[in-house]
C-alpha positions as CSV (number, residue, x, y, z in Angstrom):
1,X,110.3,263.8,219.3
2,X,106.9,262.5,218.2
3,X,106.3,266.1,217.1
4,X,109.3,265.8,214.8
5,X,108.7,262.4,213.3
6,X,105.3,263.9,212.5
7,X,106.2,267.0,210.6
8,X,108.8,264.6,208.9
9,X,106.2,262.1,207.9
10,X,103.6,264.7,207.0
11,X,106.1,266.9,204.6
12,X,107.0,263.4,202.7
13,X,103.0,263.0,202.3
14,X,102.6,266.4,201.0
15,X,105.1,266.2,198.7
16,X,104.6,262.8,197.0
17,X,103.6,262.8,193.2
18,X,101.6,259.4,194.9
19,X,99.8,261.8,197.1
20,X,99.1,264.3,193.9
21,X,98.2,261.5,191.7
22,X,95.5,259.8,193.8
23,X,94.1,263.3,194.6
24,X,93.6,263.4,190.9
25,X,92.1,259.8,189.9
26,X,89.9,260.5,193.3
27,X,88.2,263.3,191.8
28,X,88.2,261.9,187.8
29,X,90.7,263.8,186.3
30,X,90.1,264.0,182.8
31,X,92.8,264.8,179.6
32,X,92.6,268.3,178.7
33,X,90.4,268.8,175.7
34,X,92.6,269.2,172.3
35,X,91.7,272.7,171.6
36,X,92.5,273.9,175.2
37,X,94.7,276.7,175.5
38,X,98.5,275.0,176.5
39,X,99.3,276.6,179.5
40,X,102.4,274.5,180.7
41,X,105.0,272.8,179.6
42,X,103.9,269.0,180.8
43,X,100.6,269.3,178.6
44,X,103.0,269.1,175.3
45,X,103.6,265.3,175.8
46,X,99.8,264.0,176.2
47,X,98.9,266.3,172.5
48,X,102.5,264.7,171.8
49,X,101.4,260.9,172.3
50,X,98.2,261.3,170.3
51,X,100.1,262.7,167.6
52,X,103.0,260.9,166.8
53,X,103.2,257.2,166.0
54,X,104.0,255.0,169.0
55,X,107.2,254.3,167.8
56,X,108.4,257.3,167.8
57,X,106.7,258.8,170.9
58,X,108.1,255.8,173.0
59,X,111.3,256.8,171.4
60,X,111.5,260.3,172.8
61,X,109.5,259.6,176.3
62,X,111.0,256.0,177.3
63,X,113.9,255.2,179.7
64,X,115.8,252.6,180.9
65,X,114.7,249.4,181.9
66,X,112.2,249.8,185.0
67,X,112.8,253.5,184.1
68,X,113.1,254.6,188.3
69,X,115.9,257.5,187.3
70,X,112.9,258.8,184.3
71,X,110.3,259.3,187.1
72,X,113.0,260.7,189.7
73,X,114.6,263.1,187.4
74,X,110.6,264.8,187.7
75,X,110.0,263.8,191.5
76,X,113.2,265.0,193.2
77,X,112.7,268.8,192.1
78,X,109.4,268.2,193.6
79,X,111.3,267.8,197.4
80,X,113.0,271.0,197.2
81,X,111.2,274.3,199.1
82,X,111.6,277.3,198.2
83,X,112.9,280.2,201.1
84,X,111.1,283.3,199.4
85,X,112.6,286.9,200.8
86,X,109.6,289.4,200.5
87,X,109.6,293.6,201.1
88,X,112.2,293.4,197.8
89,X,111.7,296.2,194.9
90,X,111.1,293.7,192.2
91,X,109.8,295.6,189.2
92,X,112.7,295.0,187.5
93,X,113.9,291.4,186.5
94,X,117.3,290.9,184.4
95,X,117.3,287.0,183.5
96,X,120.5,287.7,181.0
97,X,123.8,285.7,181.6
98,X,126.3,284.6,179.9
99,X,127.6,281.0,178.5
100,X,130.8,280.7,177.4
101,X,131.4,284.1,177.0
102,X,128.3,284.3,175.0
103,X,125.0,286.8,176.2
104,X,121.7,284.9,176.3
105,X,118.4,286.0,176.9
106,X,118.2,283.4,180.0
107,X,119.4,281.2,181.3
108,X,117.2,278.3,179.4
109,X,118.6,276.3,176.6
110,X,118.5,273.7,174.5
111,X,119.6,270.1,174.9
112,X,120.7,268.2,172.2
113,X,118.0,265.6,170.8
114,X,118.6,263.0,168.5
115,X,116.0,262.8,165.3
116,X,114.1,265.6,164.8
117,X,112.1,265.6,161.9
118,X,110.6,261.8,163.3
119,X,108.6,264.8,165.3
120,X,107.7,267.3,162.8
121,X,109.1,267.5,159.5
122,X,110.6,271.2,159.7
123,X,112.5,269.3,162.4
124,X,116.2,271.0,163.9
125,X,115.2,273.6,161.5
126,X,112.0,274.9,163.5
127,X,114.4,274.0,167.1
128,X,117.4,276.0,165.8
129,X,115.0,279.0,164.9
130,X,112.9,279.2,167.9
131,X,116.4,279.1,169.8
132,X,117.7,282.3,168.2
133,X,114.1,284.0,168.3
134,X,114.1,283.3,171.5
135,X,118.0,284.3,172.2
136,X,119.5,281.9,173.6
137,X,121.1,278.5,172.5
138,X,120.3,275.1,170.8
139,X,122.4,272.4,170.9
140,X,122.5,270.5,167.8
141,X,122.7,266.6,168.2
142,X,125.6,264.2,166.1
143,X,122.5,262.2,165.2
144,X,120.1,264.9,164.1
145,X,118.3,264.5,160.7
146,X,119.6,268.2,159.7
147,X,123.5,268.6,159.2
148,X,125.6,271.2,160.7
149,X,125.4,273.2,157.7
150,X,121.6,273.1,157.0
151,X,120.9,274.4,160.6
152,X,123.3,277.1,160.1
153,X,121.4,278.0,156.9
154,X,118.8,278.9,159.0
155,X,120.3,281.7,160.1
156,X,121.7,283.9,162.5
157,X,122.1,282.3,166.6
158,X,124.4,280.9,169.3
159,X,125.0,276.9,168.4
160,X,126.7,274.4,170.2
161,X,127.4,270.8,168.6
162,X,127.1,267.5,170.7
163,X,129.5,265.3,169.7
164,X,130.0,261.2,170.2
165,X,133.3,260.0,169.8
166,X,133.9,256.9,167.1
167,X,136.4,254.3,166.5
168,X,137.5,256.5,163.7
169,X,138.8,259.3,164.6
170,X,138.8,260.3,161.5
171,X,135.0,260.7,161.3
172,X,135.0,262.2,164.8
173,X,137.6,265.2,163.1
174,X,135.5,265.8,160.3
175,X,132.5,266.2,162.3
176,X,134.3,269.1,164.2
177,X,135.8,270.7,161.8
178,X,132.0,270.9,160.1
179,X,131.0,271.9,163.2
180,X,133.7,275.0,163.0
181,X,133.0,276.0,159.9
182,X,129.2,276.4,160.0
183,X,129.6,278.2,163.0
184,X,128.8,276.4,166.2
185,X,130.5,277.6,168.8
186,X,131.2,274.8,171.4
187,X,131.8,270.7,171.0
188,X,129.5,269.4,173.8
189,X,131.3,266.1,174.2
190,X,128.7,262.9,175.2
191,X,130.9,260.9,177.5
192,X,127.8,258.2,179.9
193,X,127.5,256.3,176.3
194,X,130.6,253.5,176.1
195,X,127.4,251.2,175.6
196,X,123.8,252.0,174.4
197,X,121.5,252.0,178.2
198,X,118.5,249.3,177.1
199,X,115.6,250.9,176.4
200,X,112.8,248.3,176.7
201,X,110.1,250.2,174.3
202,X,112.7,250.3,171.8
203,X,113.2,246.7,171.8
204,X,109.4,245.9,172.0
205,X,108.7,248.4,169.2
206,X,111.6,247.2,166.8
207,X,112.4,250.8,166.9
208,X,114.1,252.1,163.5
209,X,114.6,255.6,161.7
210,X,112.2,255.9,159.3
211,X,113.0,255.0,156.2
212,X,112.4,259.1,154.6
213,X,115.1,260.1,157.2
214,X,118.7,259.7,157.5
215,X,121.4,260.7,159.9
216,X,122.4,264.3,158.2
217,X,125.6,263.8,159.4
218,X,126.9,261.1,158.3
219,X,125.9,260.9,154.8
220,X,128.6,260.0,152.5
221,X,130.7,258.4,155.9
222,X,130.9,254.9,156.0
223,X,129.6,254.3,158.9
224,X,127.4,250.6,158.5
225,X,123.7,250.5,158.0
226,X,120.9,251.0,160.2
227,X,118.5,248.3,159.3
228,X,121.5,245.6,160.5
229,X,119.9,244.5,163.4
230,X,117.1,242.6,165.3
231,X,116.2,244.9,167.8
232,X,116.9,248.7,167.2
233,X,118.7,250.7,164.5
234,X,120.3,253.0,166.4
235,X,121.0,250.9,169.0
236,X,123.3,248.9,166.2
237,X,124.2,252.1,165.0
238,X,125.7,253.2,168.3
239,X,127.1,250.4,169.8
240,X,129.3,249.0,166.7
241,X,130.3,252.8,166.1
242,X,131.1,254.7,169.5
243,X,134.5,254.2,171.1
244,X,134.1,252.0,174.1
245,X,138.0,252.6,174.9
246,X,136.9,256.5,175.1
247,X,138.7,257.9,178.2
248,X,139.9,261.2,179.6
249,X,143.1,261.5,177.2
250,X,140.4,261.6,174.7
251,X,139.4,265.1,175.9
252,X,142.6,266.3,175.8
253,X,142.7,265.0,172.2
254,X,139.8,266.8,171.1
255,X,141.8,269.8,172.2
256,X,144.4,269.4,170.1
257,X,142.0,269.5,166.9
258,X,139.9,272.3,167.5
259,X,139.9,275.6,169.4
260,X,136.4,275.5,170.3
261,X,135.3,275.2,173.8
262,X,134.8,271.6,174.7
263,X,132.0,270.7,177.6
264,X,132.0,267.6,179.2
265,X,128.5,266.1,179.3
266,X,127.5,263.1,181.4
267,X,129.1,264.1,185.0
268,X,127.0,263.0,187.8
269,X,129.8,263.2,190.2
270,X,132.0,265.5,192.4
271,X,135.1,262.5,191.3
272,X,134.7,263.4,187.7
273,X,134.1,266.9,188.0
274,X,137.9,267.3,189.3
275,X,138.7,264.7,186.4
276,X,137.0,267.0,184.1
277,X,139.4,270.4,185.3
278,X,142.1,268.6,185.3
279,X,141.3,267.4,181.3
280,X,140.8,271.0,180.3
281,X,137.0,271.0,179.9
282,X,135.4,274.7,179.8
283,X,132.3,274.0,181.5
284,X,130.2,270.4,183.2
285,X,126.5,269.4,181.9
286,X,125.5,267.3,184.8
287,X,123.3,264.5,183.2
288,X,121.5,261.5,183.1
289,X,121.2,261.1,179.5
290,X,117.4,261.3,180.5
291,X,117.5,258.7,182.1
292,X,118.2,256.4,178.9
293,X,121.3,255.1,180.4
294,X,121.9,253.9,183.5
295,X,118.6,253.3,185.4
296,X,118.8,254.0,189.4
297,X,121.3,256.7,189.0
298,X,120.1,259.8,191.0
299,X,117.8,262.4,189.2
300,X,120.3,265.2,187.9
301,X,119.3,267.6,190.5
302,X,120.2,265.3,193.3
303,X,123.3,265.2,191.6
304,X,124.1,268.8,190.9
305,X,125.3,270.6,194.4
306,X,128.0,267.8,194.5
307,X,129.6,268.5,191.3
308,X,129.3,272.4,192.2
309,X,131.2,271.7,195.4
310,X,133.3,270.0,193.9
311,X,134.1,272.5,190.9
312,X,134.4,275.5,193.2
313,X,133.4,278.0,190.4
314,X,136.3,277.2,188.6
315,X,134.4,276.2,185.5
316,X,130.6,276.6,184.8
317,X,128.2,273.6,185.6
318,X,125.0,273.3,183.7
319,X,121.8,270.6,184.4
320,X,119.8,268.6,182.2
321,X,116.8,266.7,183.2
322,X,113.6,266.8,184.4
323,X,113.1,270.5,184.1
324,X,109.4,271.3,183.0
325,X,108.8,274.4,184.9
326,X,110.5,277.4,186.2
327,X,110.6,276.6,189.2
328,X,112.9,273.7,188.4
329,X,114.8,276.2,186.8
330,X,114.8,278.5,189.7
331,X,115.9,275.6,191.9
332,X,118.8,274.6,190.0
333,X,120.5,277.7,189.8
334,X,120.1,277.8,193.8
335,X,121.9,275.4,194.0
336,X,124.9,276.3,191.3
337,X,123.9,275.5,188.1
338,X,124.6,278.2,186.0
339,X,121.9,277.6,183.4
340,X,119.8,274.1,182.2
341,X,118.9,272.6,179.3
342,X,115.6,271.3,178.0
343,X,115.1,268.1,175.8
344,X,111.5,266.0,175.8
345,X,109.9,269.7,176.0
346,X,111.1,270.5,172.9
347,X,110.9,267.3,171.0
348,X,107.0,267.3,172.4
349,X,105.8,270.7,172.0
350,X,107.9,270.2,168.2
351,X,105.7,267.3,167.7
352,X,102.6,269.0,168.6
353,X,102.5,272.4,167.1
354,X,105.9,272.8,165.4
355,X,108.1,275.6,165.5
356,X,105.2,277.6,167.5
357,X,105.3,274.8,170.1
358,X,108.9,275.3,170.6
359,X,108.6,279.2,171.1
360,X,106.0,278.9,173.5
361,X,107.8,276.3,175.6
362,X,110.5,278.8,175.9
363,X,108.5,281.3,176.3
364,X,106.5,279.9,179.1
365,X,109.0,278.7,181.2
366,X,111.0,282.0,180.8
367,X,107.8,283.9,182.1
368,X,107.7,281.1,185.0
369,X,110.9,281.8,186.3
370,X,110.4,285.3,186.2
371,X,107.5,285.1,188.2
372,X,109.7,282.8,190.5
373,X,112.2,285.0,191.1
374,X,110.0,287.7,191.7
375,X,108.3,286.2,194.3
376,X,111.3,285.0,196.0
377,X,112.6,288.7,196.2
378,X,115.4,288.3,193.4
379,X,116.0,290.7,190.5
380,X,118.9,289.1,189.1
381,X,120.6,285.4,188.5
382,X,123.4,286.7,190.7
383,X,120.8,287.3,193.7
384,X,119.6,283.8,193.4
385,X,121.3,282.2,195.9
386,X,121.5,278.8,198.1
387,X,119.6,280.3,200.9
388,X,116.6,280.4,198.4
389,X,115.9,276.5,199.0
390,X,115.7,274.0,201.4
391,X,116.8,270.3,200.6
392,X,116.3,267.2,201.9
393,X,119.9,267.4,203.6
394,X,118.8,270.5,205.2
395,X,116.4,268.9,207.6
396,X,118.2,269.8,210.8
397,X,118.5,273.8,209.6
398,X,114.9,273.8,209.4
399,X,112.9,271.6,212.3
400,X,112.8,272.9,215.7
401,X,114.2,271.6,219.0
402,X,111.8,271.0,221.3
């Protein structure tokens, strides 16, 4: 028993970011120097804070209040092991799947981010173009500062359109049929938002668009003002515009003004994900809204296998949050994701070397999970299966009886 206890206390050591991080200020660590090769994803946010106004950086990186869900969306993909096979032919890997019906180079896309050009000025411009260099898809948010219609003059790719649902209605159909006729594919449908989360650093920093951008689209909508407020624009913005009355008829609704795919984003529970077949949703992002919303919620890939379970592959769930390497990515789809989505990488590596930045995030975390399923003996997504990993919950699968 003693034995047991031990390898239980021992495993939480090893895997503690506490554990890491004192390892680390023990020995002096030091920022990397600013014209050192980027060779993860994570070193995008420090060239990220030293670029960008603090206002703006505290913007895309802050959470709510004591901000416990931000740090665990990171930490919990940390506690899950991988089960490597080995003696498996892996000179060939195929990381294609499909979304929707729609072929992508991997399963890796973008999540939809709020503000763009606050982080470079080529803004969803450079995003949308590394997507479709890249092959696969970007998620465009409601509150970007590029319309529907200027990302689609981009040119050609896979798009989907995030979508908040307002008092008007009227506003909320106009968006979509924008949406629709620019192209994008799917409404990704926000639905963890009745009320704006409280974001402390926004409310210290007065936090406001600046005043060069404006919400693409929205101009010509009247929709209120931005500057009406005392603590943060958009938080104004938000709450005196987004339905707080929203419910599951409303997905239904949706349905009956557009044909386009509609996924539900903002599940973190096996509950909703029935509510969310039963309302005709085509597919499940499991989120935390990076952690922006609720604060103490689980980390999104505590979160996931539930929902799975729950959905029984009768619609496809996708993960945000957290994700910043490979392996993450690896680990989610172990245990049922069918593909994530990548937000603050983006907005960090935008913000640091533009549309470049953007390509080589893609890029390197593609490579990573290439290299992760080779060396766990998997040459396709569909060989990736639960077996790979070991959980928290799988404790008594794993330690021995003595």
């Amino acid at each position: 028993m003693l034995m047991v206890e031990g390898f239980k206390y021992c495993t939480r050591l090893c895997l503690s970011p506490q554990f890491y991080n004192l390892i680390l200020s023990e020995k002096g660590a030091r920022r990397p120097p600013e014209n050192m090769e980027i060779t993860n994803v994570m070193e995008y946010q420090e060239m990220a804070k030293q670029k960008l106004p603090k206002m703006i950086y505290d913007y895309y990186a802050s959470g709510a209040e004591d901000q416990w869900t931000l740090k665990e969306n990171r930490d919990a993909f940390s506690r899950i092991l991988f089960r490597p096979r080995v003696l498996i032919d892996v000179s060939g890997i195929d990381m294609t799947t499909t979304v929707l019906g729609f072929k992508i180079s991997m399963p890796i896309m973008i999540a939809p981010s709020a503000m763009q050009k606050m982080a470079h000025p080529d803004g969803e411009y450079a995003t949308a173009r590394a997507a479709s260099a890249a092959g696969t898809i970007m998620t465009l948010s409601s509150f970007a500062t590029s319309s529907v219609e200027e990302v689609a003059s981009t040119g050609p790719g896979i798009r989907f359109f995030q979508l908040y649902v307002f008092k008007d209605r009227n506003v909320v159909a106009q968006l979509v049929k924008r949406a629709e006729r620019a192209g994008f594919k799917a409404i990704v449908l926000t639905v963890d938002t009745p009320r704006l989360g409280r974001r402390e650093a926004d409310i210290k920093n007065r936090f406001t668009l600046p005043p060069h951008l404006t919400l693409k689209n929205f101009e010509g909508l009247d929709l209120g003002k931005l500057d009406k407020t005392d603590d943060s624009g958009l938080a104004s913005y938000v709450a005196g515009q987004v339905d707080r009355t929203l419910s599951w008829k409303d997905v239904k609704w949706l349905q009956t003004i557009t044909s386009l795919p509609i996924l539900v984003k903002g599940v973190m529970t096996a509950e909703d994900a029935r509510l969310a077949i039963q309302a005709g949703a085509a597919g499940i992002i499991v989120s935390n809204h990076g952690a922006r919303q609720l604060d103490y919620v689980p980390a999104t890939i505590m979160a996931l296998e539930e929902v799975v379970k729950a959905v029984q592959g009768r619609l496809p769930v996708f993960l945000d949050g957290g994700v910043r390497r490979g392996t993450d990515v690896f680990k989610a789809l172990a245990l049922g994701a069918s593909g994530i989505l990548i937000g603050r990488p983006v907005l960090f590596s935008l913000a640091a070397e533009g549309e470049a930045g953007v390509k080589k995030v893609l890029q390197m975390l593609r490579d990573e999970l290439e290299l992760t399923m080779a060396l766990c003996g998997c040459r396709s997504l569909k060989e990736i299966t639960r077996n790979h990993v070991m959980t928290q919950w799988d404790c008594p699968r794993i330690l021995p009886r003595l």
